[in-house]
Backbone as CSV, one residue per row, in Angstrom:
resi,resn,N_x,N_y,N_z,CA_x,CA_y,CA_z,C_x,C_y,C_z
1,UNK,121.641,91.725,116.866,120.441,91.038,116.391,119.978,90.024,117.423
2,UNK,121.041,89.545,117.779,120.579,88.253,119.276,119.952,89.041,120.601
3,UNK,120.678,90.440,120.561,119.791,90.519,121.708,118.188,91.194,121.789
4,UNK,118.109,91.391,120.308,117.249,91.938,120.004,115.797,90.857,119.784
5,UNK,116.205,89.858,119.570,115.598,88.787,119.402,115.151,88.334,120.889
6,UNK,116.559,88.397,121.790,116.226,87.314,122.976,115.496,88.452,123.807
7,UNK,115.209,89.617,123.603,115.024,90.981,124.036,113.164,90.371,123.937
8,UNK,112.922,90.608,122.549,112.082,90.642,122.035,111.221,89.681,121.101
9,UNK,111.542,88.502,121.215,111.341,87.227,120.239,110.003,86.763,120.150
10,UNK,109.099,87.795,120.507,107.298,88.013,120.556,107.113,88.352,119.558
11,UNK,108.009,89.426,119.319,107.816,90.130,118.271,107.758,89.574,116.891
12,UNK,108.799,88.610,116.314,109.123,87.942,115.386,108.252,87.551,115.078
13,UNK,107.204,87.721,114.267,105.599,87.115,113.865,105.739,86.265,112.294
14,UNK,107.069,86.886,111.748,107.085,86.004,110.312,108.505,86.200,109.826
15,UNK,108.864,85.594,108.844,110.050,85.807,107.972,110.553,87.499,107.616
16,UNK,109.339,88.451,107.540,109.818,89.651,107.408,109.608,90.484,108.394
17,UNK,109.328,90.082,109.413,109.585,90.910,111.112,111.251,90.579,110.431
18,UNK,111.841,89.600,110.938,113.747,89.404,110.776,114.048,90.088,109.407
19,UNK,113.608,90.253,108.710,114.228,91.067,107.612,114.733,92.371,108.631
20,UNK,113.169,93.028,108.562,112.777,94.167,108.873,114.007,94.457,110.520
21,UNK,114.334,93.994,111.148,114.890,94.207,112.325,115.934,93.739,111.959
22,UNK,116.739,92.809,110.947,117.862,92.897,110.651,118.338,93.735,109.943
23,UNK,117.477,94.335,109.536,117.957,95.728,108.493,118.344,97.062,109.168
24,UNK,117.259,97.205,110.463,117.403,98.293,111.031,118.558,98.243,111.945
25,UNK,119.201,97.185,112.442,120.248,96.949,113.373,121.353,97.121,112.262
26,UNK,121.913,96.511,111.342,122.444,96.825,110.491,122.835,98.396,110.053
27,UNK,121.419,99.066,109.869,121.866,100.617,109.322,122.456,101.220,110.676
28,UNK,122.299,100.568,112.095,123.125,101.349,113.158,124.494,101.472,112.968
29,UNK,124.670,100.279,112.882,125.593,100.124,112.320,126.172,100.295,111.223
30,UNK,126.266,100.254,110.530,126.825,101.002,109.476,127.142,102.152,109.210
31,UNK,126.133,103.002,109.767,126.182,104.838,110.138,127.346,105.100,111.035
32,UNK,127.667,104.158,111.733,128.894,104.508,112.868,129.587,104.096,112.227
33,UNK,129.885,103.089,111.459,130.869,102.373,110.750,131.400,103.405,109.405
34,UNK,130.334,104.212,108.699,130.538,104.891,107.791,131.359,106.150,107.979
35,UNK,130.680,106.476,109.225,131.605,107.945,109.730,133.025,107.973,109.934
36,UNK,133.122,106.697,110.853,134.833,106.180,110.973,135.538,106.201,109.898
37,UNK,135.159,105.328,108.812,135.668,104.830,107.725,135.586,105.902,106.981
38,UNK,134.399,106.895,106.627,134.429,108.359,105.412,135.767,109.047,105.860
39,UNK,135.999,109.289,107.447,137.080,110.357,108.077,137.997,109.700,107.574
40,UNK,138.392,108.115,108.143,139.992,107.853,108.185,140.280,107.285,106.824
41,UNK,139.530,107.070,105.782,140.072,106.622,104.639,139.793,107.558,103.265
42,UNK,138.757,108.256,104.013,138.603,109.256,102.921,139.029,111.120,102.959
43,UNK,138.826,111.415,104.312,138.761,112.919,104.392,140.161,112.516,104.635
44,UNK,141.278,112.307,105.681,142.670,111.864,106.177,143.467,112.010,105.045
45,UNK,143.113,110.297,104.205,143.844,110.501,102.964,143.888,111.282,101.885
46,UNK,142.530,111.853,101.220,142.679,112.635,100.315,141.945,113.854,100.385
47,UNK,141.655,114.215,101.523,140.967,116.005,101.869,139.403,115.317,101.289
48,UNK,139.011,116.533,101.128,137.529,116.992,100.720,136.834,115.926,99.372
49,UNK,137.898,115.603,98.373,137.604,115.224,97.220,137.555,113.864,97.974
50,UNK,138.644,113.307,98.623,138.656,111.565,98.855,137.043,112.021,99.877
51,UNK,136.685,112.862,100.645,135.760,112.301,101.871,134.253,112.328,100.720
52,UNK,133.855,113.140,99.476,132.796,113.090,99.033,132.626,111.897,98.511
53,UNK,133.997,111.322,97.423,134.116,110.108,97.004,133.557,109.219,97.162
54,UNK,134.356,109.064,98.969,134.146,108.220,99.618,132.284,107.772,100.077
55,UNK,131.742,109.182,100.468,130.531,109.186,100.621,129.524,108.500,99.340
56,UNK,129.584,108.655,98.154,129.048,108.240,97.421,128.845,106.948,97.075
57,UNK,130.482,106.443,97.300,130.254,104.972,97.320,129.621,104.543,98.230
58,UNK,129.994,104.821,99.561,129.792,103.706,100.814,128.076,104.081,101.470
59,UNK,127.823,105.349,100.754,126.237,106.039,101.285,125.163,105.840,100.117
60,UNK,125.645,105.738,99.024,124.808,105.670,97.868,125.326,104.342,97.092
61,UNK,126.365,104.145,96.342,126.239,102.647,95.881,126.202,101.815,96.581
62,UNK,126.457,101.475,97.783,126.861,100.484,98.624,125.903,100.267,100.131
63,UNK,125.095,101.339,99.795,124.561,101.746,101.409,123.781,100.698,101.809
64,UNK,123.339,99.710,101.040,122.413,99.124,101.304,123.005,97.349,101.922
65,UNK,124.400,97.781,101.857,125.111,96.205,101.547,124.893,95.603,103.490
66,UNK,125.050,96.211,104.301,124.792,95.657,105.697,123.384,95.666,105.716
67,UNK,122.701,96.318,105.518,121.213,95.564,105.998,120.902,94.601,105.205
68,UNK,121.559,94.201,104.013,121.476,92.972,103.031,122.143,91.886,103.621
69,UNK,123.436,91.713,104.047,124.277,90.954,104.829,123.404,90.710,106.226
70,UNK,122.883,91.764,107.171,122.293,91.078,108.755,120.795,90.452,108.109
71,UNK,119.798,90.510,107.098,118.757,90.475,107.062,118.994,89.066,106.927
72,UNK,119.768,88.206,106.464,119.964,86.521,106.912,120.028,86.000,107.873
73,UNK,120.615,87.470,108.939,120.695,86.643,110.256,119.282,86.888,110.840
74,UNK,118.503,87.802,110.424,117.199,88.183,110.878,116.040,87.047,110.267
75,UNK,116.388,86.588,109.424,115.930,85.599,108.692,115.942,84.484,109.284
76,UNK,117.350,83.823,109.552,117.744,82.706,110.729,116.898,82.556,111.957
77,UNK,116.904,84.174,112.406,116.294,84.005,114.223,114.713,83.858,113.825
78,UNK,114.084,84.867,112.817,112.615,84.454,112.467,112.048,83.319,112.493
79,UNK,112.929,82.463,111.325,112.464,80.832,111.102,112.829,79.979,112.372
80,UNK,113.961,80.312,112.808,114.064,79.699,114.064,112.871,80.052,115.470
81,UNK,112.305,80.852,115.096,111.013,81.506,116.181,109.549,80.941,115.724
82,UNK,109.632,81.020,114.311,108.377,80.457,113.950,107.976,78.736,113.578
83,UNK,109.012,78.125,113.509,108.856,76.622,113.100,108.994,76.141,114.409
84,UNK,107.790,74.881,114.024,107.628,73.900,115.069,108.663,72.932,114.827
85,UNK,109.406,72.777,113.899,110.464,72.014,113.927,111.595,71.712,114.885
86,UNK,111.803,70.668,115.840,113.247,71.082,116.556,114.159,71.515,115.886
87,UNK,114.585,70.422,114.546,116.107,70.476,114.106,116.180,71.789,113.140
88,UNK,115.235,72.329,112.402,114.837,73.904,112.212,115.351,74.800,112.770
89,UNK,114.690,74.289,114.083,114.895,75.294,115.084,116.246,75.961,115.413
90,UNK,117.219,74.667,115.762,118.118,74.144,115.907,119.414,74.908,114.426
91,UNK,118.869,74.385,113.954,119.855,74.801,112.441,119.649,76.303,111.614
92,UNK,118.608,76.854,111.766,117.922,77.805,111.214,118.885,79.446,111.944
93,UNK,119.336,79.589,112.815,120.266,80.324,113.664,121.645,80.369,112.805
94,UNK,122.069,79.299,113.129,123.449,79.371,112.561,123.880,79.511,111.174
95,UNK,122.673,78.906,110.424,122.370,79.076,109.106,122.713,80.461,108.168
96,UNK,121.518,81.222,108.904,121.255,82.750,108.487,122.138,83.316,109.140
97,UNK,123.594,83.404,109.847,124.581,83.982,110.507,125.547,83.708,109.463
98,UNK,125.670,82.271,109.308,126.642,81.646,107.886,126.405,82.284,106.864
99,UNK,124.790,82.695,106.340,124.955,83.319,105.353,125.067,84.388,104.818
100,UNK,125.156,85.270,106.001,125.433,86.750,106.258,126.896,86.774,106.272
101,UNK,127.563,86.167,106.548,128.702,86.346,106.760,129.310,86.175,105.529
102,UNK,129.099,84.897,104.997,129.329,84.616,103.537,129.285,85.378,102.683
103,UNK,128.309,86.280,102.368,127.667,87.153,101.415,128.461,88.160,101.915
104,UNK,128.871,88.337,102.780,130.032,89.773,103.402,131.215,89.611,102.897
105,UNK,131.549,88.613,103.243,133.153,88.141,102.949,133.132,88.036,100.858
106,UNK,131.374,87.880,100.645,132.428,87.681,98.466,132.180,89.162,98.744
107,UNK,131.300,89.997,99.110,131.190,91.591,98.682,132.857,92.137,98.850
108,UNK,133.722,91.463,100.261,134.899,92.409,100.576,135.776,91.735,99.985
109,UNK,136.052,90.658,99.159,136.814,90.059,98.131,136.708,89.850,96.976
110,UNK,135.635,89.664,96.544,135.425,90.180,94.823,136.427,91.122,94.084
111,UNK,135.820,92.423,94.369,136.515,93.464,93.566,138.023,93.385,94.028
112,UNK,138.545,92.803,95.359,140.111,92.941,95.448,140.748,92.276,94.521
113,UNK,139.631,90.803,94.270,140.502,89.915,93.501,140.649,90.066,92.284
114,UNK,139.553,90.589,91.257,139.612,90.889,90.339,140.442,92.027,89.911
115,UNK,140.540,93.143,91.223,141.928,94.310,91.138,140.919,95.113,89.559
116,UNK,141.507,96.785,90.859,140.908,97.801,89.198,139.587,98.131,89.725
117,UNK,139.215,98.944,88.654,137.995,100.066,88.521,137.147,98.576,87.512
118,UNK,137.411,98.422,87.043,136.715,96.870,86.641,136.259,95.862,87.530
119,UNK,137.027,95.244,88.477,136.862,94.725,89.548,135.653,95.404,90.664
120,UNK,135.898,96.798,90.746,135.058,97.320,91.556,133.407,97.459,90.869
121,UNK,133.186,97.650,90.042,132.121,97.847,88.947,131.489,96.443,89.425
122,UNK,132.249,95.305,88.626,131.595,94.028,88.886,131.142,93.538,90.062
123,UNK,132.103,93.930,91.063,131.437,93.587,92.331,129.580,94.402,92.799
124,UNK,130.365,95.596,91.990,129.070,96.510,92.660,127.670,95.499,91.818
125,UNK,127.894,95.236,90.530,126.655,94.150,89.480,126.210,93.231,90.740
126,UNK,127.725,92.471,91.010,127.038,91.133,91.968,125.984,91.883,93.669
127,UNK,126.694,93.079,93.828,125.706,93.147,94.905,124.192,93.327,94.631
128,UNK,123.971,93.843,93.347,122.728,94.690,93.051,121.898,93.522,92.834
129,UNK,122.623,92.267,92.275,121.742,91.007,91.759,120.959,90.775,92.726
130,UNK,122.137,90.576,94.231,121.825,90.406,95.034,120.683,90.811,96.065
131,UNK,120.567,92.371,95.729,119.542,92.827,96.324,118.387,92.892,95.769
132,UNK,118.590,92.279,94.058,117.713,92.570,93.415,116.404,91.170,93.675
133,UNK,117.226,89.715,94.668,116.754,88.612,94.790,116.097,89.103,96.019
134,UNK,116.862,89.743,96.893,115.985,90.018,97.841,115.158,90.536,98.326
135,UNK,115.010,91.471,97.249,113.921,92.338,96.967,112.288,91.371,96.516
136,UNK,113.044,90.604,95.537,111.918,89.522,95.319,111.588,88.637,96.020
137,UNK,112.342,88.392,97.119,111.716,87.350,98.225,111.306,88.549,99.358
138,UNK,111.242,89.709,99.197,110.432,90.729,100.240,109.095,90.827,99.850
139,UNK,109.278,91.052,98.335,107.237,90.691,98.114,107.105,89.626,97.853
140,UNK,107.647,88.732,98.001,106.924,87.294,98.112,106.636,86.977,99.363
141,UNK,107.449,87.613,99.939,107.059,87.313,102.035,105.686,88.668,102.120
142,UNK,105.696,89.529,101.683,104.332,90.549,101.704,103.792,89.569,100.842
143,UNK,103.626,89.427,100.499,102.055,88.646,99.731,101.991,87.595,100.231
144,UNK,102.503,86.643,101.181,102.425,85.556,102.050,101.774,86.198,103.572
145,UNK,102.210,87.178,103.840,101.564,88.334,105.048,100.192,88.721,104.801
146,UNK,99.516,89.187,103.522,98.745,89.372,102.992,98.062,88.203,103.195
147,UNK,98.001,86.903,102.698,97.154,85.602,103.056,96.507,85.439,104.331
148,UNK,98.095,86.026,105.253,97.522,85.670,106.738,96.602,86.384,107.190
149,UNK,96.375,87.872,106.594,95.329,88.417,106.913,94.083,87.986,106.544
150,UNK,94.194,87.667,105.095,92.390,87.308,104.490,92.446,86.456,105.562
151,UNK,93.306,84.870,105.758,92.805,84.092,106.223,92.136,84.331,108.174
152,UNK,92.842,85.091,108.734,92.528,85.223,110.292,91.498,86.281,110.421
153,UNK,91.572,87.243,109.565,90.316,88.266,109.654,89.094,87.624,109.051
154,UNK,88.746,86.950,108.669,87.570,86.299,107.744,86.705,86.223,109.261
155,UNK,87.068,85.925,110.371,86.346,85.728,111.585,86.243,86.813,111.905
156,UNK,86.467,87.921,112.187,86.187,89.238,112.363,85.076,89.882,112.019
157,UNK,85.126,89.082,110.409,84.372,89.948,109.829,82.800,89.115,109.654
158,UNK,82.777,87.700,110.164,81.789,87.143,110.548,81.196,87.273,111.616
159,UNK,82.057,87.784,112.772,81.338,88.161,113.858,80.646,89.630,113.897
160,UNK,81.074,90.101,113.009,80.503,91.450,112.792,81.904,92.977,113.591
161,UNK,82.566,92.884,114.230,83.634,93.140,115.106,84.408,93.801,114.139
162,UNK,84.666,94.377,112.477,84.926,94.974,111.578,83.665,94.581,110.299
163,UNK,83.852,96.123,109.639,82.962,95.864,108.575,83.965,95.295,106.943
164,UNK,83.308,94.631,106.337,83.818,93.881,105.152,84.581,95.146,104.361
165,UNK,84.156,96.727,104.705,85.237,97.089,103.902,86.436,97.371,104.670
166,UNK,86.397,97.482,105.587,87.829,97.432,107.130,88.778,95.880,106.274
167,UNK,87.722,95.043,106.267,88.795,93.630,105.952,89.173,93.992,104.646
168,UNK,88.596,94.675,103.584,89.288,94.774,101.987,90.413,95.812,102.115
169,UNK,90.038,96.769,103.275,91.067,97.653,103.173,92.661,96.986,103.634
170,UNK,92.478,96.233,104.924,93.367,95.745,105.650,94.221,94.777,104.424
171,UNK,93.203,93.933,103.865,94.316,92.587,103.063,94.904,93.599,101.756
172,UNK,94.541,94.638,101.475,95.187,95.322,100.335,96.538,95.485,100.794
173,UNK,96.963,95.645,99.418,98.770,96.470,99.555,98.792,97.387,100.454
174,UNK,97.663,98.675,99.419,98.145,99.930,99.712,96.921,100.516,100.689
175,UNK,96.876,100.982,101.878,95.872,101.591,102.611,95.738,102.795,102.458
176,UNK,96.286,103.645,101.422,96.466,104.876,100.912,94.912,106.127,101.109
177,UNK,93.987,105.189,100.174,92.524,105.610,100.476,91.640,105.873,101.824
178,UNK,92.311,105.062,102.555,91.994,104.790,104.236,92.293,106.048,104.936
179,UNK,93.428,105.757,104.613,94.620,106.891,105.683,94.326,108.580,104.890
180,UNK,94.160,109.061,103.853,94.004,109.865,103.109,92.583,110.406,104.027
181,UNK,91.340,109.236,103.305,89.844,109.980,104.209,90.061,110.484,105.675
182,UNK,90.865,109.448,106.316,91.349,109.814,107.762,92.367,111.289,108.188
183,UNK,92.411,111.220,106.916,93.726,113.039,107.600,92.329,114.143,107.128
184,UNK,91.711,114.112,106.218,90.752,115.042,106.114,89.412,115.207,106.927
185,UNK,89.703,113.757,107.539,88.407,114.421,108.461,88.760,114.160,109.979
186,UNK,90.130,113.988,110.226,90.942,114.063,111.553,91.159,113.397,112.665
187,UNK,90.854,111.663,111.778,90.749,110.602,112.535,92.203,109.892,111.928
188,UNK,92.889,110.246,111.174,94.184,109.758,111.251,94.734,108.621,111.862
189,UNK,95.554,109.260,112.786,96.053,108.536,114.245,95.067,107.327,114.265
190,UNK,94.131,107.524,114.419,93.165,105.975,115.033,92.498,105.282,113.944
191,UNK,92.641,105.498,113.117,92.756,104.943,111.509,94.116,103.816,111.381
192,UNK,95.205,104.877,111.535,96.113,104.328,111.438,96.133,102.985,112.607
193,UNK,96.243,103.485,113.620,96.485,102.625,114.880,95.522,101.281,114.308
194,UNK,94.104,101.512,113.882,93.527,100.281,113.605,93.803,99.382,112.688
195,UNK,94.278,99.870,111.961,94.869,98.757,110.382,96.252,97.906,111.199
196,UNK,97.009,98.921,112.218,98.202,98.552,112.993,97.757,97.116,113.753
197,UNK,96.462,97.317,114.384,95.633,96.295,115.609,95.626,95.224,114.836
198,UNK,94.559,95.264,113.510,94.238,94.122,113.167,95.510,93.310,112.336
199,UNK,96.701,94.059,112.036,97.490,92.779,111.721,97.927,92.630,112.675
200,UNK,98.618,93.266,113.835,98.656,91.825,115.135,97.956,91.116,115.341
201,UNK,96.817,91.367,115.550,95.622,90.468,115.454,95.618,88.956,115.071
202,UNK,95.925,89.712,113.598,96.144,88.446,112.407,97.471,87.518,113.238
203,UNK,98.206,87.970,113.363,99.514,87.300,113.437,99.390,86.653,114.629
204,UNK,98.903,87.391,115.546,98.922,87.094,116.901,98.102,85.646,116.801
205,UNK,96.622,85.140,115.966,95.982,84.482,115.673,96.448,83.413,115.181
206,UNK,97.676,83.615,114.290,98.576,82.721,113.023,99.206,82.405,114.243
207,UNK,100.051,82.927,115.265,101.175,82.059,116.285,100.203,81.188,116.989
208,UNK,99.116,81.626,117.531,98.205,80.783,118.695,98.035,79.654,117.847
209,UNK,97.683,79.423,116.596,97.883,78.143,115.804,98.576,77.233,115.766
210,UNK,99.553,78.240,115.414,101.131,77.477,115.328,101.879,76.696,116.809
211,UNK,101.549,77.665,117.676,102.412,77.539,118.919,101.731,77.235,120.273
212,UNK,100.545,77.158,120.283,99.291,77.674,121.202,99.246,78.224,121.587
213,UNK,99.294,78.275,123.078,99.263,80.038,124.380,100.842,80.378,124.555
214,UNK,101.784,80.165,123.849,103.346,80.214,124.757,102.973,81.766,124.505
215,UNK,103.861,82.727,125.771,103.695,84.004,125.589,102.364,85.102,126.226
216,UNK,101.690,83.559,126.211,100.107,84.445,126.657,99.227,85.222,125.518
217,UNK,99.710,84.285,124.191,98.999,85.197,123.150,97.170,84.435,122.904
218,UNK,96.585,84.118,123.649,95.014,84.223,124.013,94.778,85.443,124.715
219,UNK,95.147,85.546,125.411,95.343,87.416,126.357,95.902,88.261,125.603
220,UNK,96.559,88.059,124.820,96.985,89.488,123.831,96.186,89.624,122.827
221,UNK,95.408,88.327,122.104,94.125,88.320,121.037,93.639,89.268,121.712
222,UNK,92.919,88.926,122.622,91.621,89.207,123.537,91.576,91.009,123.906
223,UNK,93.143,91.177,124.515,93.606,92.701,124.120,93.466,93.611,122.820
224,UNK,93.961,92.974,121.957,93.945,93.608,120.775,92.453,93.700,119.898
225,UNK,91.998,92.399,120.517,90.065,92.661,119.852,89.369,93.752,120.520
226,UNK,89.542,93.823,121.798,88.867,94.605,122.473,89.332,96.463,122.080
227,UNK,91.043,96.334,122.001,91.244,97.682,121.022,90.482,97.985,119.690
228,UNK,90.346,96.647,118.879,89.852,96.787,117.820,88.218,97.498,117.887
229,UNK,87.855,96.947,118.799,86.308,97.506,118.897,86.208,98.124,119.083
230,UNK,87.018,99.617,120.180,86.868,100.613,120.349,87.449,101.255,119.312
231,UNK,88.418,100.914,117.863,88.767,101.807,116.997,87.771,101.753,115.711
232,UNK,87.300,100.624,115.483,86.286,100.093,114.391,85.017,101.047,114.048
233,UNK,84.523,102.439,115.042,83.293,102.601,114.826,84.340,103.830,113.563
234,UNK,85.344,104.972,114.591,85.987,105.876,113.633,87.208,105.627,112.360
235,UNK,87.485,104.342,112.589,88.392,103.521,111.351,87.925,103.929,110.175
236,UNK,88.446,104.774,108.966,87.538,105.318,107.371,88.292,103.871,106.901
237,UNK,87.289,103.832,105.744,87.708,102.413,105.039,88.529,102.970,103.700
């Protein structure tokens, strides 16, 4: 996740860029981690029956438990990227590492301690709560993403540079209607690509606020408007 950050820490535009990239580093992991662990604890010890077993738990009840555990640390490096705060800055890293780790360590001690097919059950409750919170702070961070759009596209759409239904389509959930007109009449791809433009756009707009030029993001606006204009005439709304 650190190097992915120190790789790429442009990228980090909000609280759910670090979800989103702590999740996906996570499932690398885990897929390598799963294969090891299905062979030597499940196919080894008990043939065919221990390796399906095994699969069910660790691929289907459980599959979700490392990208739940790194998405704190993705969380950490985000807030630490986006606040003007020093001591934020500063604390926000080690924070979301602590609490990944934490949340790892009750998942792999819970059910030992409690011991049993009881023990294991309950643990599996506490993870689901768990994902079930984080699930709710994922659309609460999309509908905070959503703001940033009404609010940075509203100039767009005063300069004339998208039409007012480009901006209703963009701040919606679902671009479903967009992308749909676009496969039937074979503008797709550059449909897509444009809804893609204008939330960098947005974001790119939200950091220059926040942060001013660090990065050179007045030159990457300026990039991405100028994409926008050449996608805006074939963009379906």
């Amino acid at each position: 996740m650190l190097i992915v950050f120190l790789m790429f820490s442009k990228e980090f535009d909000s609280v759910l860029d670090g979800i989103v990239y702590g999740a996906i580093v996570a499932m690398g992991f885990a897929a390598i981690e799963n294969v090891l662990y299905i062979y030597r604890n499940g196919f080894q010890d008990g043939g065919w029956e221990g390796f399906w077993t095994l699969v069910f738990i660790r691929v289907v009840l459980v599959g979700w438990m490392h990208p739940f555990f790194t998405a704190f640390t993705g969380i950490g490096l985000a807030i630490s990227r986006i606040s003007r705060n020093t001591l934020v800055k500063i604390i926000a890293v080690p924070a979301g590492y602590t609490v990944a780790v934490l949340t790892h360590a009750f998942h792999n001690t819970f059910s030992s301690l409690l011991g049993g097919g009881g023990g294991f059950i309950l643990g599996l409750i506490a993870d689901y709560i768990g994902y079930f919170i984080m699930a709710v702070f994922i659309i609460w961070m999309i509908v905070h993403e959503r703001n940033i759009l009404k609010r940075q596209l509203v100039e767009e759409v005063n300069s004339g540079a998208i039409s007012a239904g480009h901006y209703n389509t963009a701040i919606s959930f679902f671009q479903t209607n967009a992308h749909l007109s676009a496969l039937t009449s074979g503008t797709f791809r550059s449909t897509s690509r444009f809804y893609q433009v204008l939330g960098e756009l947005a974001h790119k707009k939200e950091q220059l606020q926040k942060h001013g030029d660090e990065g050179g993001n007045t030159q990457i606006i300026e990039r991405l408007r100028a994409e926008m204009s050449l996608l805006a005439p074939a963009a379906k709304v």
